[in-house]
C-alpha positions as CSV (number, residue, x, y, z in Angstrom):
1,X,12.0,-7.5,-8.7
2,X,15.4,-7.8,-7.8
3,X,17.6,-5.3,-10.6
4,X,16.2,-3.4,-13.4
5,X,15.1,-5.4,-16.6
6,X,15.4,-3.9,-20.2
7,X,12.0,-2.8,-21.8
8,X,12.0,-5.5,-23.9
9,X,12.1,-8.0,-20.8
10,X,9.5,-6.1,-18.4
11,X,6.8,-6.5,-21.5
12,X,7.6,-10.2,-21.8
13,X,7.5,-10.4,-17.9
14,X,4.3,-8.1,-17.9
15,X,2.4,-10.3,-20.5
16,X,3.4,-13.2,-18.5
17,X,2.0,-12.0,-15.6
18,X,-1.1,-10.9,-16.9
19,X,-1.9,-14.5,-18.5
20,X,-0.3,-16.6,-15.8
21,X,-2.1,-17.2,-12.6
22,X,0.1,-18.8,-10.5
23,X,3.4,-16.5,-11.0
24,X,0.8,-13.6,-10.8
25,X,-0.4,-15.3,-7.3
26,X,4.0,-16.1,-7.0
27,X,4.3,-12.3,-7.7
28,X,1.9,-10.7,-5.5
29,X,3.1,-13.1,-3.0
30,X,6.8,-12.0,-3.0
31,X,6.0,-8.5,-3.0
32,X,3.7,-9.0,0.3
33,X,6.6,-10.7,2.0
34,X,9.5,-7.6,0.5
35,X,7.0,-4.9,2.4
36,X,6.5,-6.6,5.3
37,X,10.5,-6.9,5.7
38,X,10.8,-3.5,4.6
39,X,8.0,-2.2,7.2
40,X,9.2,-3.9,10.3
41,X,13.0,-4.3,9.5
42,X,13.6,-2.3,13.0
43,X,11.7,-5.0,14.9
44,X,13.4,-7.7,12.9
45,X,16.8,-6.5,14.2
46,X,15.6,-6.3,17.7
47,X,16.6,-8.2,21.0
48,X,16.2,-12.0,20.4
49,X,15.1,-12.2,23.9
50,X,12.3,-9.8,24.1
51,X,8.4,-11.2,24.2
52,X,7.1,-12.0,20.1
53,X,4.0,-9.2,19.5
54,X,0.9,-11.3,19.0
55,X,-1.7,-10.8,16.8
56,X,-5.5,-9.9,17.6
57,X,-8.5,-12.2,17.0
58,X,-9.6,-9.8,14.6
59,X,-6.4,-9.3,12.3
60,X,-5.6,-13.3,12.4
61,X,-9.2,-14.0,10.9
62,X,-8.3,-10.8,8.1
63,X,-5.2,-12.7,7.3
64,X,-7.5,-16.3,7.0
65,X,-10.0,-14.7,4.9
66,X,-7.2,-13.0,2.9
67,X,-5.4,-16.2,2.2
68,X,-8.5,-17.9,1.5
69,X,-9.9,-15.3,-0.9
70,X,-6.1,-15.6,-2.8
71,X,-5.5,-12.0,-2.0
72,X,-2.4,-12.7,-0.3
C-alpha cells in the first residue's frame, strides 16, 4: 500500500489476499483507517483546544454493527 510493487509481487500479494482471511480483514482495515486520514486531514490539523465532534446514536450503532459484521 505504501510504494508501487512489481507485477510479479502484486499477483503474489493478490493471491495472498484472496486465500488469507485475516490479512484480507488486516487489509481492508488499513485502508479504512488511510481514508479516513485522507478525508478529515483538515480537522486533524485543527486547534487542539476546540470541542471533539461527537458522533450520533445512529452512526455509533452503524459503526457496532459494522465491526461486528467484519466489514470494517
Amino acid at each position: 500500500m505504501e510504494r508501487n510493487l512489481p507485477l510479479r509481487q502484486r499477483l503474489q500479494v493478490w493471491l495472498h489476499l484472496a486465500m488469507c482471511r485475516l490479512c484480507a480483514g488486516f487489509a481492508r482495515q488499513l485502508r479504512f483507517l488511510r481514508r479516513a486520514i485522507q478525508e478529515n486531514s483538515e480537522r486533524l490539523t485543527q486547534d487542539p483546544t476546540a470541542p471533539e465532534p461527537t458522533l450520533s446514536e445512529e452512526a455509533r450503532e452503524q459503526i457496532k454493527a459494522a465491526l461486528r459484521e467484519g466489514q470494517v
